[in-house]
C-alpha positions in Angstrom: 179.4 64.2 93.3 179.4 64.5 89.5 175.8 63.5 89.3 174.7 65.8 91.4 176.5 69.1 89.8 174.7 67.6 86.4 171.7 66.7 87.0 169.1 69.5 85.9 167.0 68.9 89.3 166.2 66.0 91.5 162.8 65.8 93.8 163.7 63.6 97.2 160.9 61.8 97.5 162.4 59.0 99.7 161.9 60.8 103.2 161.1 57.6 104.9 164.1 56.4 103.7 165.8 59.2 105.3 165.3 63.5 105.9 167.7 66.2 104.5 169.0 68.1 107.7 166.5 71.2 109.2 168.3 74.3 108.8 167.8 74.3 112.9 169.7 70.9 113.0 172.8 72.7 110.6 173.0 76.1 112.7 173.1 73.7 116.1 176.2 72.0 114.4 177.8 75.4 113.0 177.4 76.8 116.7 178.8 73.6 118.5 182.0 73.2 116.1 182.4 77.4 116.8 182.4 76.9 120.9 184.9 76.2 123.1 183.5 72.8 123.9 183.7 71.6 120.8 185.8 67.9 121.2 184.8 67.9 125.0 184.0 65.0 126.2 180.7 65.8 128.7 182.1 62.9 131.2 185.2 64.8 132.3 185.0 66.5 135.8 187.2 70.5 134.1 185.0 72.9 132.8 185.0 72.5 129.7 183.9 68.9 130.2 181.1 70.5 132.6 180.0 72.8 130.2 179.6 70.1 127.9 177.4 68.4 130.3 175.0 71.0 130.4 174.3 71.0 126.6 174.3 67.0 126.4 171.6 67.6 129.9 169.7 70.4 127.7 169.5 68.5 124.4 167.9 65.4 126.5 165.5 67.6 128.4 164.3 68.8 124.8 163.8 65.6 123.4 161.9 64.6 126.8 159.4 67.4 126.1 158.7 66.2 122.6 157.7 62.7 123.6 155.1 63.6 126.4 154.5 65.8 129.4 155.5 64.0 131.7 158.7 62.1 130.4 161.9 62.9 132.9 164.7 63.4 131.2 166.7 60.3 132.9 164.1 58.1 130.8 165.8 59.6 127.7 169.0 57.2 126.5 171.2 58.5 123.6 172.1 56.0 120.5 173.9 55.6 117.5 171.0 55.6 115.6 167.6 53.9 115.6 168.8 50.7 114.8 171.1 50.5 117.9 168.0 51.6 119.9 166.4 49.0 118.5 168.4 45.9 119.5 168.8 47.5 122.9 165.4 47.4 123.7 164.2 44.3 121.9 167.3 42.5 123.6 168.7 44.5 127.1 164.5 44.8 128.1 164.2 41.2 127.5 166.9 40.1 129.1 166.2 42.2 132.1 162.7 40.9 132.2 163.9 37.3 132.7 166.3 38.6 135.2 164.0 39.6 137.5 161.5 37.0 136.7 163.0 33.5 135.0 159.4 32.8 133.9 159.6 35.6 131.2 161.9 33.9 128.4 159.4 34.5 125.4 159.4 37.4 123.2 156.1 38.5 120.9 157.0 41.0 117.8 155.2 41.4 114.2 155.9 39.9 110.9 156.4 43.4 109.7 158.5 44.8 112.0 161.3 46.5 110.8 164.7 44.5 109.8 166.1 46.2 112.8 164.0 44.1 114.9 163.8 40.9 113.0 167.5 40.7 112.4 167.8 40.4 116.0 165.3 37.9 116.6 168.1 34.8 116.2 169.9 36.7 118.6 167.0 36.2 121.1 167.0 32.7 120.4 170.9 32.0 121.3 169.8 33.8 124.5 167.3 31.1 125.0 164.1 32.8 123.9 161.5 31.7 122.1 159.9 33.9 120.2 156.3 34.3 118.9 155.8 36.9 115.4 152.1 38.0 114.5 150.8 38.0 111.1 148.9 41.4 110.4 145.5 41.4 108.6 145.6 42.4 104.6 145.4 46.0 105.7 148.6 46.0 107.5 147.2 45.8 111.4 148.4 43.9 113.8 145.0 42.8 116.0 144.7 42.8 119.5 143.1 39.7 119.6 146.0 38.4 117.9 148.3 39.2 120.7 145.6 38.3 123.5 145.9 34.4 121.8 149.6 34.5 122.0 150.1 36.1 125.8 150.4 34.1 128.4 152.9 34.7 131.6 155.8 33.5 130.3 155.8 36.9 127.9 159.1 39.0 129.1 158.3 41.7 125.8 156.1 42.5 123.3 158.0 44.6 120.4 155.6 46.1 117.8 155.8 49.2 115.5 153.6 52.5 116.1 153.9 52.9 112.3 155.4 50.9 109.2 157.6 52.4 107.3 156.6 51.5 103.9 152.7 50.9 104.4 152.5 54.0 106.5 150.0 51.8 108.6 149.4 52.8 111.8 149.1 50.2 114.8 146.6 50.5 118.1 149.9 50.5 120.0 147.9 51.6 123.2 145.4 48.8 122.9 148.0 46.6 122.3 150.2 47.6 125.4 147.9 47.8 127.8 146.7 43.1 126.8 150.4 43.1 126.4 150.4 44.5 130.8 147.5 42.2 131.6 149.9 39.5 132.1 152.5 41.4 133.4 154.7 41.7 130.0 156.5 44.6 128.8 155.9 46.4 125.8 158.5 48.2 123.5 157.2 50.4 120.0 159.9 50.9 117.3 158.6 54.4 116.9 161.3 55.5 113.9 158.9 56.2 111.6 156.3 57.6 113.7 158.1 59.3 116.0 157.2 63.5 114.9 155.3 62.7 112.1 152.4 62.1 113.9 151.4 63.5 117.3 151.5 60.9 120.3 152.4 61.0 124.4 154.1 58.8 125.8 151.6 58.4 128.6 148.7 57.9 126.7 150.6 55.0 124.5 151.2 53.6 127.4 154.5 51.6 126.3 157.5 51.1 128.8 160.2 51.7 125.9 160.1 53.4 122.6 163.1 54.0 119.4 163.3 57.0 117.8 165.8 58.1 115.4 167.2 61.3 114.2 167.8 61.4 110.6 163.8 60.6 110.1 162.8 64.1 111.2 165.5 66.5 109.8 168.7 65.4 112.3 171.8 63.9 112.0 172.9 60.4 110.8 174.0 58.1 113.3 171.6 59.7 116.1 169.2 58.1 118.0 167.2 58.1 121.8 165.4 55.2 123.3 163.0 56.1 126.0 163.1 53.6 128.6 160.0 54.1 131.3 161.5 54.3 134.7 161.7 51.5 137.0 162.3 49.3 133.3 164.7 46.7 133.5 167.1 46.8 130.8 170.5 44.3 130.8 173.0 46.7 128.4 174.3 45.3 125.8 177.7 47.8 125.5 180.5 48.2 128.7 183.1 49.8 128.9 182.3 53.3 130.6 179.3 53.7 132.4 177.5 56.6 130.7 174.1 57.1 130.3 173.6 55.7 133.8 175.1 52.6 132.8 172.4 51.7 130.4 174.7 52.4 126.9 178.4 52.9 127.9 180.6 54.9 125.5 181.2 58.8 124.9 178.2 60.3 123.6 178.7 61.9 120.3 177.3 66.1 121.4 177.8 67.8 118.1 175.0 64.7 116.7 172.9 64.9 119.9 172.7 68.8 119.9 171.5 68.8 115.9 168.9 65.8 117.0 167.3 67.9 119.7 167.3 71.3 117.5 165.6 69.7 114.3 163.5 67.8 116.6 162.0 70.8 118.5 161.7 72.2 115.2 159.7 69.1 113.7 158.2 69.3 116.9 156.8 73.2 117.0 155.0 71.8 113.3 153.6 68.9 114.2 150.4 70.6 115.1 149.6 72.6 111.7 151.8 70.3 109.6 149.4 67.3 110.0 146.5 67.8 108.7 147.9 69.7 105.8 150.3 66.5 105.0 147.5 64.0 105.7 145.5 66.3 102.7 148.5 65.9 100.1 149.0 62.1 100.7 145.5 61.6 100.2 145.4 63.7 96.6 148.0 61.8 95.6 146.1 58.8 96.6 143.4 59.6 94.3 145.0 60.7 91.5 147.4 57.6 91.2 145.0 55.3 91.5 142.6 56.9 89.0 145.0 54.5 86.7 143.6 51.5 86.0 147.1 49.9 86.8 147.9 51.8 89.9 146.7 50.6 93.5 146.8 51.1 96.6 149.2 48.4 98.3 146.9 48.6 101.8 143.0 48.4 100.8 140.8 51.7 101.7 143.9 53.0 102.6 142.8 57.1 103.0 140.0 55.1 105.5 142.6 53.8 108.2 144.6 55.2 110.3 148.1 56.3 108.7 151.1 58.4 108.6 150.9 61.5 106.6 154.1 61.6 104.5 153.9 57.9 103.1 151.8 56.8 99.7 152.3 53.4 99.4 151.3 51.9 95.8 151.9 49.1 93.6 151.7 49.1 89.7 150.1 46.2 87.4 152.9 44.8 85.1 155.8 46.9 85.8 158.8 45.4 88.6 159.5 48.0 91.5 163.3 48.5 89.8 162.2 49.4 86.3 160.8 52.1 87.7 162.7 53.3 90.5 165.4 53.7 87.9 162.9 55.3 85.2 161.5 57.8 87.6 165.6 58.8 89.0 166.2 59.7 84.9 163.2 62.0 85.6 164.8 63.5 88.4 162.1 61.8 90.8 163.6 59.5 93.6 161.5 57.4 95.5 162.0 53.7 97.2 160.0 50.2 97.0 159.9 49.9 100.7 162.2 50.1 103.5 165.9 51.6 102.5 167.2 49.2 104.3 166.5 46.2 102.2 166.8 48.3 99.0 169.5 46.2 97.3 167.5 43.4 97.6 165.4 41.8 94.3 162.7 39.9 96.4 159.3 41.1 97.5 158.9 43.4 100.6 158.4 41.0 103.5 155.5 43.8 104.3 153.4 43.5 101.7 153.5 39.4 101.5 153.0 39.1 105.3 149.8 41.1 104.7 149.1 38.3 102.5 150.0 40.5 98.8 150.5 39.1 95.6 154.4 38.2 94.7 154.0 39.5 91.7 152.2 42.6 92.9 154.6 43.0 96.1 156.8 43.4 93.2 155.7 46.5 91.5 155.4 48.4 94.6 156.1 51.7 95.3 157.1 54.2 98.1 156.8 57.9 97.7 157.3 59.6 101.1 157.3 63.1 102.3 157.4 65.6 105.1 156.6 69.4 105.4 159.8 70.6 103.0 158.7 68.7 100.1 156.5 71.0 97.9 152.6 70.6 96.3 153.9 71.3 92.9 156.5 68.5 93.3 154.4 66.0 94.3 152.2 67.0 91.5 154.9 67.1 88.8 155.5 63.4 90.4 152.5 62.0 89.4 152.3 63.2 86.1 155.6 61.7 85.7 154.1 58.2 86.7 151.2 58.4 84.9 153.0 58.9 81.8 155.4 56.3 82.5 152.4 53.5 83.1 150.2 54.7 80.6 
């Protein structure tokens, strides 16, 4: 903590990476460690227990809301996070597929999926999968007619992101669900870092399953839904207690889930105006990076496609992402070189070289990510900072 009382100021510009917590998300912890059920577990049949129930009930009937019309609230499970909604979809969907179905034992996913996902892919295999990854184009895209040349009906899932998380890319996920159904497959969306950054329905995505986590729009740590379309089989992969309808046993975690469904109703409420607004900012900082001679764009014609508003994705000529990760932090600017989750690592974002980047240019790359909180100036007083640094 002695950094933080010292340093004169520091700009978070690593929101992909993870969110601060939403006021709304703080108050709906205050309130919930102040009440009576605080500690209750919702599963016992005494009041307190009851009463418990009803909040757990309410926050899932909120996050319902925010993912479509017409989701039911029973097609809302509760995680640990988005990486636990991950593997239970990618795994417990697929196994249930073949269950009902012992032609389904191959898997499709992306070769720029998430760790979350790919990590699990050997798991997959020592179930007796086989598994088929896509290679995107150079603009980060998986193509439907990529997929349509790998279905076939012995397809149990296709797993593909709504949205990269360092690329900010943003995949036809509805086109791709509905070739993934033509052959009777399922299809799951890791929607972490889409999920309330930009607007989508369920419905119209069409997908059967779809991760979201909490931390990525203003929530808790350690909080996470998967909506699972009803009537989707799903094998769990935890027992041991039989909540959540038996689809993710132990006790929920309410003081999480309550913040989760208050800072998501929040991001929620500001989807609408925030949008375009963010979408405007990204793209000024587009252009004025890139007026550099060194500074690019990591996806080509990138304010042309279809993207996430919070994420400028960039690579600089000659300089290694570290160098100036670190450079920037003396600054008081933090930012990332792709996906938190690999951030210890010295090699090239699997990303960027899947879309068939440079090594040495995957190298220099550069995440600066944002939501509504984050201020014009800042991102202003970022980019001078950069500019000077490069030259």
């Amino acid at each position: 903590m002695e950094r933080l009382t010292t340093a004169p100021h520091l700009c978070n510009l690593d929101y992909a990476a993870s969110t601060p917590m939403r006021p709304e998300a703080i108050r709906a912890q205050q309130e919930y460690d102040a009440s009576p059920i605080a500690g209750a577990n919702p599963n016992s049949l005494h009041t307190l227990g009851r009463e418990a129930a009803r909040e757990l009930e309410g926050a899932r009937k909120t996050l319902a809301r925010t993912l479509g019309s017409h989701v039911r609230p029973s097609e809302v499970i509760f995680t640990g996070g988005g990486t636990e909604s991950d593997q239970l979809a990618l795994l417990g969907i697929a196994e249930g597929a073949r269950a009902r179905d012992r032609r389904r034992s191959r898997v499709i996913t992306s070769e720029i999926e998430h760790d979350a996902i790919l990590d699990n892919l050997p798991l997959l295999r020592e179930a007796g999968f086989s598994v088929t990854t896509l290679k995107p184009t150079r603009e980060g895209v998986i193509e439907p007619s990529s997929l349509s040349d790998a279905l076939d009906r012995d397809v149990a899932l296709v797993s593909i992101m709504l949205a990269n998380n360092e690329t900010g890319v943003v995949q036809p996920t509805g086109e791709l669900a509905r070739r993934a159904h033509s052959v009777g497959a399922l299809y799951h969306t890791d929607a972490i870092q889409g999920y309330l950054h930009i607007p989508f329905d369920v419905a119209d995505l069409g997908v059967d399953a779809l991760s979201a986590a909490g931390h990525k729009v203003g929530g808790p740590v350690g909080s996470g839904l998967l909506y699972l379309k009803g009537r989707t089989p799903l094998r769990p992969r935890t027992f041991g207690g039989g909540q959540e309808a038996g689809r993710r046993a132990g006790t929920q975690d309410l003081r999480s889930i309550v913040a989760f469904a208050a800072a998501a109703r929040a991001a929620h409420s500001l989807l609408s105006s925030e949008h375009s607004r963010l979408m405007g900012l990204s793209a000024s900082l587009y252009r004025r990076l890139t007026a550099s001679r060194r500074i690019h764009p990591t996806v080509p014609d990138i304010l042309d496609r279809d993207r996430l508003p919070g994420i400028v994705s960039i690579f600089v000529e000659g300089w290694e992402s570290e160098s100036l990760i670190l450079k920037l932090d003396s600054l008081g600017f933090e930012v990332s070189a792709g996906s938190a989750c690999s951030s210890g690592s010295t090699a090239a974002s699997h990303v960027l070289t899947a879309m068939g980047m440079d090594g040495s240019d995957a190298l220099g790359s550069l995440r600066i990510s944002f939501d509504d909180r984050v201020r014009e100036e800042d991102l202003e007083a970022f980019a001078t900072a950069l500019l000077d640094l490069v030259g």
